[in-house]
C-alpha positions as CSV (number, residue, x, y, z in Angstrom):
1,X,0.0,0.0,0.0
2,X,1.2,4.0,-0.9
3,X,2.1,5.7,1.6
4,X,0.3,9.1,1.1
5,X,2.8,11.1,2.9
6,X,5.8,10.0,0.7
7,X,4.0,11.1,-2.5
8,X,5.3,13.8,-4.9
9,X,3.1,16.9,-5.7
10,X,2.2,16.8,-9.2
11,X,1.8,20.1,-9.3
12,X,5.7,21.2,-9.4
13,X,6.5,18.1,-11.8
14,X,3.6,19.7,-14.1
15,X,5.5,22.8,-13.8
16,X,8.6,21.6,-14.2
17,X,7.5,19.4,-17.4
18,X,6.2,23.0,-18.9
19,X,9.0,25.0,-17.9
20,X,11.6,22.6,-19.6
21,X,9.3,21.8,-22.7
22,X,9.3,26.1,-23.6
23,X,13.1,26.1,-22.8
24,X,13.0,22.9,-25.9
25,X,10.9,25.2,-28.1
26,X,13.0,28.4,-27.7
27,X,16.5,26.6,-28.2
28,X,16.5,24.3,-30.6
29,X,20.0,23.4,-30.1
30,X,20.2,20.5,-27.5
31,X,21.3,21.7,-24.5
32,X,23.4,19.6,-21.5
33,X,21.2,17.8,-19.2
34,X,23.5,20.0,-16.2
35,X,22.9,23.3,-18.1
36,X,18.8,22.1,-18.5
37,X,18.2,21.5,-15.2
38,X,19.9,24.8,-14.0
39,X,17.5,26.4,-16.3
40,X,14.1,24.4,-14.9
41,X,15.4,25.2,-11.7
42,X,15.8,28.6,-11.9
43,X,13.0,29.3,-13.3
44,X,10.8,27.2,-10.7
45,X,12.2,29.3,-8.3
46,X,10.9,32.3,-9.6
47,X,7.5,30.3,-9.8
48,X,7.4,29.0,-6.3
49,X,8.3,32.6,-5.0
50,X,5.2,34.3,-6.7
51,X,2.7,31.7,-5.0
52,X,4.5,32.0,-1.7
53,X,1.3,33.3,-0.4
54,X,-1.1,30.7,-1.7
55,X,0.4,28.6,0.9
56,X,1.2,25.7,-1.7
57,X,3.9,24.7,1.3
58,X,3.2,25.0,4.5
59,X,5.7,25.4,6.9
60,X,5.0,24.5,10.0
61,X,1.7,22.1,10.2
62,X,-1.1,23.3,12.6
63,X,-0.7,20.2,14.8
64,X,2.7,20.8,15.4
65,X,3.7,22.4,19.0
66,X,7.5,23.0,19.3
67,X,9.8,25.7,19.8
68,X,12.4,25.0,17.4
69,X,13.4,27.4,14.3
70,X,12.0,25.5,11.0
71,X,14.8,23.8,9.1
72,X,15.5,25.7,5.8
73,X,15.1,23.8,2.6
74,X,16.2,25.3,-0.9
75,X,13.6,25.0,-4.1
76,X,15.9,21.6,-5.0
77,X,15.1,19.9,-2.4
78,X,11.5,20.6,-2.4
79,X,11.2,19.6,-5.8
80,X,13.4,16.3,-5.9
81,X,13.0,15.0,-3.0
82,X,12.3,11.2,-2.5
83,X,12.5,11.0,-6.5
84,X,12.5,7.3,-6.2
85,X,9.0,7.2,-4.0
86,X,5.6,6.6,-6.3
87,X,3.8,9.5,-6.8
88,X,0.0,10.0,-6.4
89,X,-2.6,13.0,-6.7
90,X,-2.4,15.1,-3.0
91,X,-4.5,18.0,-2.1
92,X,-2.0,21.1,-2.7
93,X,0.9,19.2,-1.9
94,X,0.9,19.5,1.7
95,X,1.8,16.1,2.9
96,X,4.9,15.5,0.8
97,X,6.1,18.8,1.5
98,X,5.8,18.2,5.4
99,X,7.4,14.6,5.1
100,X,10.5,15.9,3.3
101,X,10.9,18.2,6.8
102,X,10.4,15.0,8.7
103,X,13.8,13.6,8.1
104,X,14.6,11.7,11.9
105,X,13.8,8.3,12.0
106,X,13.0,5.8,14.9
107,X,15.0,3.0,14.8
108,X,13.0,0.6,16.4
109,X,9.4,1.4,14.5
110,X,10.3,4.1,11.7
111,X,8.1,6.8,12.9
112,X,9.6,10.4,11.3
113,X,10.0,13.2,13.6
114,X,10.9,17.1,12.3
115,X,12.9,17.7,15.9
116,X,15.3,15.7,17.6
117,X,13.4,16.8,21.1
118,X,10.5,14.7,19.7
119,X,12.0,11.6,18.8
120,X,14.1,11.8,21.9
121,X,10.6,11.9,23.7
122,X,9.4,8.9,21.4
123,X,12.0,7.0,21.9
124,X,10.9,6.6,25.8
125,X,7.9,4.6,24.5
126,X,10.2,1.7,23.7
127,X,12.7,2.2,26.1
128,X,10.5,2.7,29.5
129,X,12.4,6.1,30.4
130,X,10.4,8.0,32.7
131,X,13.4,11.1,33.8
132,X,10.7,13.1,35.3
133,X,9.9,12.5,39.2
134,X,6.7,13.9,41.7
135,X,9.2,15.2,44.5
136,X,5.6,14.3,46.4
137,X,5.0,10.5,46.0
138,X,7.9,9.5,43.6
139,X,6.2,8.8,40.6
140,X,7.4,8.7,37.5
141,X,6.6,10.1,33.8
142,X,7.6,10.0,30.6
143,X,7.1,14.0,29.8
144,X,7.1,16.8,31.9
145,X,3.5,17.6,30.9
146,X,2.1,14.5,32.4
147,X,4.5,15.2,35.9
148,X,3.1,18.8,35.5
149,X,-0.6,17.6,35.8
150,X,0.0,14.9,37.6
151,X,0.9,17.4,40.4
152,X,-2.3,19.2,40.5
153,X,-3.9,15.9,42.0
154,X,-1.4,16.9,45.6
155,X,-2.7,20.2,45.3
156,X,-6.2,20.0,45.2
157,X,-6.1,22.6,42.2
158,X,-8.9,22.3,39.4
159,X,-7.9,24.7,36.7
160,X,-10.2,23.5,34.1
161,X,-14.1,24.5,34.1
162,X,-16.9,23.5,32.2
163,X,-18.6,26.3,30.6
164,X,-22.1,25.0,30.8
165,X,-22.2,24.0,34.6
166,X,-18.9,25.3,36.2
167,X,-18.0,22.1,37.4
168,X,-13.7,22.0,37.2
169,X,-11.4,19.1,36.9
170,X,-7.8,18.9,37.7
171,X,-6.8,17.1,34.2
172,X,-7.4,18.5,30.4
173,X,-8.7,14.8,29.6
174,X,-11.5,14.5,32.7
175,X,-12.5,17.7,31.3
176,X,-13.3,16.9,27.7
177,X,-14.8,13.8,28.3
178,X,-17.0,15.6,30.7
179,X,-18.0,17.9,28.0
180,X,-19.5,15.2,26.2
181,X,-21.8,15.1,28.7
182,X,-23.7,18.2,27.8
183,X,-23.7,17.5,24.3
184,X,-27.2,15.8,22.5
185,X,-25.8,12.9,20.9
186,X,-26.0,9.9,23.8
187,X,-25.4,7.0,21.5
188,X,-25.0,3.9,24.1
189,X,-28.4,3.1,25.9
190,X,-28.8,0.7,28.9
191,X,-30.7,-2.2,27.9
192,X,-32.3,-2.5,31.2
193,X,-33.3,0.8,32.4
194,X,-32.5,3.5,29.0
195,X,-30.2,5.4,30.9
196,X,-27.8,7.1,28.1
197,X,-24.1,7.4,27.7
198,X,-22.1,9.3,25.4
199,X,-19.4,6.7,25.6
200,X,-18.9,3.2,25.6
201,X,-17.1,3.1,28.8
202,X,-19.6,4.6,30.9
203,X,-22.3,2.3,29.5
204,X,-19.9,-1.2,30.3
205,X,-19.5,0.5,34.2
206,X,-23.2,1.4,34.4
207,X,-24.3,-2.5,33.4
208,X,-22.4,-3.7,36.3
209,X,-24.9,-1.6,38.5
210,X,-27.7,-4.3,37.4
211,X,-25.6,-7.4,37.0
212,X,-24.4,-7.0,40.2
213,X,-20.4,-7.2,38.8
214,X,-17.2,-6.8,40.6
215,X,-13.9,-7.5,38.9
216,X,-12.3,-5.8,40.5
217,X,-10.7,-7.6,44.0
218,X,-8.9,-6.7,46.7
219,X,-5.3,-8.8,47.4
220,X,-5.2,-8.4,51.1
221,X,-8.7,-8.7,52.4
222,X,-10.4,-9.9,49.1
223,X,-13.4,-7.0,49.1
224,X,-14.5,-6.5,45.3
225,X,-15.6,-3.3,43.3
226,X,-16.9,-2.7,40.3
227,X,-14.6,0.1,39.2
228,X,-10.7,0.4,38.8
229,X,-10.8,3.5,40.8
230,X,-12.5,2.2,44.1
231,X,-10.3,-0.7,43.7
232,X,-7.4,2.3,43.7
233,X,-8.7,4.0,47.0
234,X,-9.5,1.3,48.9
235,X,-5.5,-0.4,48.6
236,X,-4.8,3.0,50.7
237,X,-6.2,1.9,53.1
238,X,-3.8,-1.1,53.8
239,X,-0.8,0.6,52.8
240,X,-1.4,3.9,54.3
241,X,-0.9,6.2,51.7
242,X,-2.0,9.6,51.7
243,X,-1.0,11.2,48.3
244,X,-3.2,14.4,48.9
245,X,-1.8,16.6,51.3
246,X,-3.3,20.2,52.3
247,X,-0.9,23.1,51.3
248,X,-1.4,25.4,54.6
249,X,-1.4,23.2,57.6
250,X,0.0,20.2,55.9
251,X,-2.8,17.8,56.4
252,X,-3.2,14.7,54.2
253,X,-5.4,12.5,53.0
254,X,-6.0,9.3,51.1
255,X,-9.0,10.6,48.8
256,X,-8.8,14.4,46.9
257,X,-12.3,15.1,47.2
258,X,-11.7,14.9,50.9
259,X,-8.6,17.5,50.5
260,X,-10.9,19.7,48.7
261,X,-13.6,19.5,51.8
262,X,-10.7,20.1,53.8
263,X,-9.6,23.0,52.2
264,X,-13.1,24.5,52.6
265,X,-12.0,24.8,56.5
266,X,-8.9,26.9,55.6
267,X,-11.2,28.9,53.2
268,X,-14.0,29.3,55.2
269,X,-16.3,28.3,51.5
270,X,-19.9,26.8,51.8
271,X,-20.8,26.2,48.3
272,X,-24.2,24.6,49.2
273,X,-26.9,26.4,50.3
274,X,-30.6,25.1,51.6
275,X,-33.3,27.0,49.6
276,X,-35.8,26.4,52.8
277,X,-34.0,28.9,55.1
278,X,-30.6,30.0,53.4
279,X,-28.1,28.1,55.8
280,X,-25.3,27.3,53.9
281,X,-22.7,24.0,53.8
282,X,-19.4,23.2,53.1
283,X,-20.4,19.1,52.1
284,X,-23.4,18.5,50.6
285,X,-24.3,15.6,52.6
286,X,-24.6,17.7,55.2
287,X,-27.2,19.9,53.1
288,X,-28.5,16.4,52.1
289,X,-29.3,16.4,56.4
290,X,-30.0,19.2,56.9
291,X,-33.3,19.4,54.7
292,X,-34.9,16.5,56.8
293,X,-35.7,19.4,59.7
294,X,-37.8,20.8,57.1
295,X,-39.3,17.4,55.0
296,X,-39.5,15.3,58.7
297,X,-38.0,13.0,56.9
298,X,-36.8,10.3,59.4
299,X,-35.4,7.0,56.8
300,X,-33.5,5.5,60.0
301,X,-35.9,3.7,61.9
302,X,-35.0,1.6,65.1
303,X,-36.0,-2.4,65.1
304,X,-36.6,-3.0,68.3
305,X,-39.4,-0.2,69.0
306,X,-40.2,1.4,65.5
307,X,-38.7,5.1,66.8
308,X,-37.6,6.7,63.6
309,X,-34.6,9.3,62.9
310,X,-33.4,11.8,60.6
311,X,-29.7,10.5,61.2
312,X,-27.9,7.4,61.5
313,X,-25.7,8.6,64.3
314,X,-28.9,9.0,65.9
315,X,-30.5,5.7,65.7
316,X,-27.1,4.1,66.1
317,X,-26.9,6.1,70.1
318,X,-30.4,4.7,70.6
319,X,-30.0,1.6,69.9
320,X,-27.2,1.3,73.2
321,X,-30.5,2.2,74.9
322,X,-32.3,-1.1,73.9
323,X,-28.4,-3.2,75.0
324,X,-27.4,-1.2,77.5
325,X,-23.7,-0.5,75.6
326,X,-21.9,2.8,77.3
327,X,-18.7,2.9,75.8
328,X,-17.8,6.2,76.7
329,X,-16.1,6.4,80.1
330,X,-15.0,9.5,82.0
331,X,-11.4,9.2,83.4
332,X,-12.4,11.3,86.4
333,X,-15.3,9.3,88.7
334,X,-15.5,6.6,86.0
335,X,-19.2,7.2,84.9
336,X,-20.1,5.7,81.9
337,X,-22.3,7.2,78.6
338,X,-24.1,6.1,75.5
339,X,-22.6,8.5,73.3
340,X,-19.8,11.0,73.4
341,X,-21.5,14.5,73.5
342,X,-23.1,13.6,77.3
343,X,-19.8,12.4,78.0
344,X,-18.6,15.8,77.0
345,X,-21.2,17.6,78.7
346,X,-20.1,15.4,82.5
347,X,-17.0,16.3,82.0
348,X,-18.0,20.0,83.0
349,X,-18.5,18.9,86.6
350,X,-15.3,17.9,87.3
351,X,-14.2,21.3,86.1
352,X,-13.8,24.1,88.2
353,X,-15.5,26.5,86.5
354,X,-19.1,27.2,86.8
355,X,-20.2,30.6,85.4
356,X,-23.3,29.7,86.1
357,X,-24.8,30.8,89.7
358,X,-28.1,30.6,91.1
359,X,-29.5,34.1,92.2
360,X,-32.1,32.5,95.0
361,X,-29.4,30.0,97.1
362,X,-26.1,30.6,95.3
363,X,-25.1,27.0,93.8
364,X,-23.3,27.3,90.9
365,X,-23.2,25.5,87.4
366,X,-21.2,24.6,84.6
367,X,-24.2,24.9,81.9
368,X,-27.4,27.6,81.8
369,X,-29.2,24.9,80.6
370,X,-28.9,22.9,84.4
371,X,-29.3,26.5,86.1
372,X,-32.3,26.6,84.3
373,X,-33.6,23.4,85.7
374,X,-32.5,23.9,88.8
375,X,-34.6,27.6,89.4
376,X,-37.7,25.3,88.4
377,X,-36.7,23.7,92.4
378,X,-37.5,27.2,93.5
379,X,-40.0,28.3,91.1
380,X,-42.3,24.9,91.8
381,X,-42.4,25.1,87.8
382,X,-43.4,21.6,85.7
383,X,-44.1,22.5,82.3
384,X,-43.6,18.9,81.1
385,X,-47.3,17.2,81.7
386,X,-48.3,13.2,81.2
387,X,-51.0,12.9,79.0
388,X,-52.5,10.2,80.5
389,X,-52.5,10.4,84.1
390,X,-51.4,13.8,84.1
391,X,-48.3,14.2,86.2
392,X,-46.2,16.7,85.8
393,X,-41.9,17.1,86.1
394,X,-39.7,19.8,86.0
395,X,-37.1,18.0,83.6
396,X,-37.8,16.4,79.8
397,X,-36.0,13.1,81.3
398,X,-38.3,12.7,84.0
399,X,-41.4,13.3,82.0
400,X,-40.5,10.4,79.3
401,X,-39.2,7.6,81.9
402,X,-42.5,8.4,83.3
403,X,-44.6,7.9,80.3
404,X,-43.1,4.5,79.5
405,X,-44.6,3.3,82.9
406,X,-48.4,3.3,80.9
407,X,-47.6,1.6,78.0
408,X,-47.3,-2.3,77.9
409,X,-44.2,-2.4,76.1
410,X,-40.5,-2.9,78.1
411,X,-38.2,-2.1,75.0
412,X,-34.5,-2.5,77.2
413,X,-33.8,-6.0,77.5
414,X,-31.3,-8.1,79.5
415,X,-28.8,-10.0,77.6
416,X,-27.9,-12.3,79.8
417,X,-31.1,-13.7,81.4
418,X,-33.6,-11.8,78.8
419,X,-35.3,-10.1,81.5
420,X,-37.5,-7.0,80.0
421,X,-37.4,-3.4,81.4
422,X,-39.5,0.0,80.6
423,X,-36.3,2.1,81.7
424,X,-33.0,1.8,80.6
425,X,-32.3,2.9,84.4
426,X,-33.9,0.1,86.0
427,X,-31.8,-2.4,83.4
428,X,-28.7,-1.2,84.6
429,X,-29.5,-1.6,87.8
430,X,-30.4,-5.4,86.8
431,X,-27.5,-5.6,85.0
432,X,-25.2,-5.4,87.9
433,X,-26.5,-8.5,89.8
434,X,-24.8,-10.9,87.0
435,X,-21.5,-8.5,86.7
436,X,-21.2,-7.8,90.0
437,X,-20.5,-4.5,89.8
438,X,-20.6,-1.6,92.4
439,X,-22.8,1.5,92.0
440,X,-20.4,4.4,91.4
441,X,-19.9,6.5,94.4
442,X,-20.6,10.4,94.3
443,X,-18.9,12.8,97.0
């Protein structure tokens, strides 16, 4: 087969067939082939410079990026070069006029190169010479581009943006295949469902959703994904690498859209904003939370008594109601807690400080909150009523320990004997007769 880019341009062999065939007509002597060709030559010269700007040659080809001066080439050598190649029709004679610049050859596969820079570069692709080092986690690259994006990843930066929805990505490729995404033509459907992709890839990652596959495994603990890049993250895990690191306080961290979170505390930025009431977020999960106060949405629901919540955290605390866990232990008196916020909140007694005095009999408290319970000793006030026998406390807690007296169910449950209680107080007390264990002591 021809190759197209080793063809001649008819055009100057037309030229040169005209301008030698008038020299014939004029001179009917026979002149020396040497003397002929000086002639043609000369001639063609004064051809080629009067459609200089009809850009019959072009210099320097538009997909060519290099900063090296242009290697000169006289009219002879544009017009004889590669003589002994075929010759086929070409559009202006572009092609053969670029390939007679490209005169460096690989060795290995015979690609042409104009510079030496770029079959130096080429020549990396056989040989495996990466000379180009991250200073950061001590990989390697090929060209200095790659190392200079490849950096951006450690930085958090994201210098290219999408024009149609201003989302940025830290590499030029994430970038343009994101653009696709914007564009009409979706040519790969989902057989199950008719989602649309506007490539193939996307399509063969999206099937796995429905099949259920994971090629992707784990050598150390065996755990499977169905993506490369999960696969990627999760290895951190065992080897403890954290390639993202924060730039001010020098913070890192294993994933880069946590680094870009994190960076949100250094910036103070809350890019998402509830439409309700205006209170803005720095992680949209936590917007994702936060609109539950306003839906009363409550998805977490508990399965021993049905009590529903708007948070996991929440129903996870409640459930140590129903067993009785208190891993939270203060290092002081040795009280235990469910969860680590009353834990936090005990440890204010122990403290000195208590800003919080009692105008009636003095006593003093670390919270207003207590104070405020503790005037309601003074004030004879119980604004928390029992709808059914209509009792009334002075604290929340008292009110709903109360209220589980009337109803038939005992939610907290002994482990060891199975023994049912309506108050998580009263099981702990149970609990103690099969550990043993003494009541703390308060002085």
């Amino acid at each position: 087969m021809v190759d197209h880019d080793d063809l001649e341009p008819p055009l100057i062999k037309d030229q040169q067939e005209e301008l030698c065939t008038s020299v014939d007509q004029s001179n009917p002597v026979p002149l020396i082939k040497t003397e002929q060709e000086k002639i043609c030559s000369s001639q063609e010269k004064e051809q080629l410079g009067l459609k200089q700007e009809t850009d019959t040659f072009v210099v320097t080809p538009a997909y060519e990026e290099s900063d090296h001066s242009e290697p000169k080439l006289n009219s002879d050598q544009l017009l004889f070069h590669s003589s002994s190649t075929a010759e086929s029709p070409d559009q202006d004679g572009n092609k053969d006029a670029d390939n007679a610049k490209k005169s460096l050859t690989c060795e290995v596969c015979g690609k042409a190169f104009r510079y030496k820079s770029d079959l130096s570069t080429h020549h990396r692709t056989h040989t495996g010479e990466k000379p180009y080092s991250c200073e950061t986690c001590g990989k390697c690259f090929s060209r200095r581009a790659y190392l200079a994006d490849h950096m951006i990843r450690h930085t958090g930066e994201k210098l290219y943006v999408c024009n149609t929805c201003g989302k940025r990505f830290s590499g030029r490729s994430a970038h343009y295949r994101h653009m696709a995404i914007h564009k009409e033509e979706k040519p790969y459907s989902c057989g199950t469902c008719g989602k649309s992709f506007s490539q193939r890839a996307y399509l063969t990652v999206h099937m796995r959703r429905h099949t259920g596959e994971k090629p992707y495994s784990c050598g150390t603990c065996g755990k499977s994904f169905s993506q490369r890049a999960y696969l990627t993250v999760h290895m951190r895990r065992h080897t403890g690498e954290k390639p993202y690191s924060c730039g001010i306080c020098g913070k890192c961290f294993c994933r880069r859209d946590n680094l870009v979170i994190h960076m949100r505390s250094h910036t103070g930025e809350k890019p998402y904003s509830c439409k309700t009431c205006g209170k803005n977020f720095s992680q949209s999960r936590r917007l994702k939370t936060h609109m539950r106060i306003h839906t009363e949405e409550k998805p977490y629901s508990c399965g021993t008594c049905g009590k529903s919540f708007n948070r996991q955290t929440h129903l996870k605390i409640h459930m140590r109601s129903h067993t009785g866990e208190k891993p939270y232990v203060c290092s002081t008196c040795g009280k235990r807690f469910s969860d680590r916020s009353s834990l936090k909140r005990h440890m204010t007694v122990h403290e000195e400080e208590k800003p919080c005095s009692c105008g009636t009999c003095g006593k003093s408290f670390s919270r207003q909150t207590r104070l405020k319970v503790h005037m309601r000793r003074h004030t004879s006030e119980k604004p928390y009523v029992c709808s059914t026998c209509g009792k009334r406390f002075s604290e929340r807690s008292s009110h709903n320990s109360h209220t589980v007296i009337h109803k038939e169910e005992k939610p907290y449950s002994c482990r060891i004997c199975g023994k049912c209680f309506c108050r998580q107080d009263n099981l702990v007390t149970h609990v103690r007769i099969h550990t043993g264990e003494k009541p703390p002591q308060y002085y």
